[in-house]
Every structure is written in C-alpha cells, then in structure tokens.
N, C-alpha and C positions, 0 to 999 in steps of 0.2 A: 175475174181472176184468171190469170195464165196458168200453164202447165209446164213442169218440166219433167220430162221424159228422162231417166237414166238407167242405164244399164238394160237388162231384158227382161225388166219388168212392166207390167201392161197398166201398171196401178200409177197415177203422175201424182208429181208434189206442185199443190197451189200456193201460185206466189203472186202477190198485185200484181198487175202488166207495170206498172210502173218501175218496181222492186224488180220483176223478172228483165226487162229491158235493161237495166244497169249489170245486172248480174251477166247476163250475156255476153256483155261490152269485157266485163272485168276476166270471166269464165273463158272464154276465145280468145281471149289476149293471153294468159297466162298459157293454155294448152295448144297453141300455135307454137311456143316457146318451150313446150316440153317441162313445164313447171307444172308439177302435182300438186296440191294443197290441200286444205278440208273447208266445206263450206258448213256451218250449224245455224240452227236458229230453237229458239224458245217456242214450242206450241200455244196457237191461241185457247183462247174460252174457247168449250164448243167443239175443239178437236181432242185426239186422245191424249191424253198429259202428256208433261216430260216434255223432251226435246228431243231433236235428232242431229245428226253430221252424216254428211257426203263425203265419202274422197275423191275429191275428182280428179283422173287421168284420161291421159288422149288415146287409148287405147278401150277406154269403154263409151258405149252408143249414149249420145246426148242429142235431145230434142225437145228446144223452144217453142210454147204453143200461147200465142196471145190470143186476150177474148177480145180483144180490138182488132180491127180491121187496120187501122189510122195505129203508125208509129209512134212511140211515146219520147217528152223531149227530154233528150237526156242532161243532165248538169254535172258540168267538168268536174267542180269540186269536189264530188259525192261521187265520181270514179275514179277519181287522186286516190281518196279515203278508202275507198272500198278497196283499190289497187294495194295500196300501202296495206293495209290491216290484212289482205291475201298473205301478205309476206312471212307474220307473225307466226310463232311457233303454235299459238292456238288457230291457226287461219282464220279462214272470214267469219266472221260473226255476226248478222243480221240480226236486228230488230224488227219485228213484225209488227208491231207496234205503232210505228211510226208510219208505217204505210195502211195502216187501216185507218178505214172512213172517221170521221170526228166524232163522230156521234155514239163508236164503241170505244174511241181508246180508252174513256173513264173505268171502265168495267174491264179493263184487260189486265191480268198481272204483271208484276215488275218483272222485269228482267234484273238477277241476280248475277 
C-alpha cells in the first residue's frame, strides 16, 4: 500500500501503489494548472466507516509514498477517465474496490 501525505498532517491516506501512481499523474497535472478539485473514496472493510474527500490545492503540502520500489504501469485510458471525472462538480471519485486484491473484493461493500 502507498501513502499519501497531505497537508500538515503526520497520519498518511493508504492508497494501492497502483491506485496512488494514477492519481499522482491525474493530482500533478491538474495543480501544475492551478486547478483545485476534490478527491473522495468509500472506506474499505476493516477501516473506519464512511467515506472521506480531499480538497486539493497547490498551495497545500502533497507527498507520494509507494510501497514499491519498481514504478507501476500506468494505463492512458484510466487517466483520460480519472482526468475527465477531476472535472465534475463532484470531483474524483475512486473506487477502492477495484484496486483491492481479488480475493477481498467479494466481501467489500458497494459503492453507492
């Protein structure tokens, strides 16, 4: 699991390396650009309920921390999408879901 580090807090948000590599791509590109938006996701099993959102601006401290050493391969498609849906008045929306191992997605709740 990667890390991401925001604001001036000491506590990080675990995201796949896979999930955190795209988001990276999508997150730098937008606040290079001076484009704020929100990032959300649905809490897994296991973590504390609920959900959360990010606002992110280039004005506050951001730091990507993968558990890989080895860069992960990114796919155009899936940062079109991720790009695109940045846009939306709800911002980005992740599925956690999809990036977890195969063997828990069965036991993870729907995203509503």
């Amino acid at each position: 699991m990667g890390q991401l580090f925001y604001g001036d807090t000491a506590e990080p948000i675990e995201f796949p390396d896979r999930l955190l590599a795209h988001l990276k791509v999508v997150i730098t590109t937008k606040l290079r650009r001076a484009e704020s938006f929100t990032l959300s996701w649905r809490h897994l099993d296991g973590d504390a309920g609920g959900r959360s959102s990010l606002w992110l601006q280039e004005s506050i401290p951001l730091r990507f921390v993968f558990d890989s050493a080895e860069p992960e391969q990114l796919d155009g498609h899936m940062l079109q999408d991720m790009a695109h849906r940045s846009n939306a008045s709800s911002g980005l929306v992740v599925d956690l879901r999809e990036f977890a191992p195969v063997d828990q997605r069965a036991s993870l709740a729907p995203v509503a």
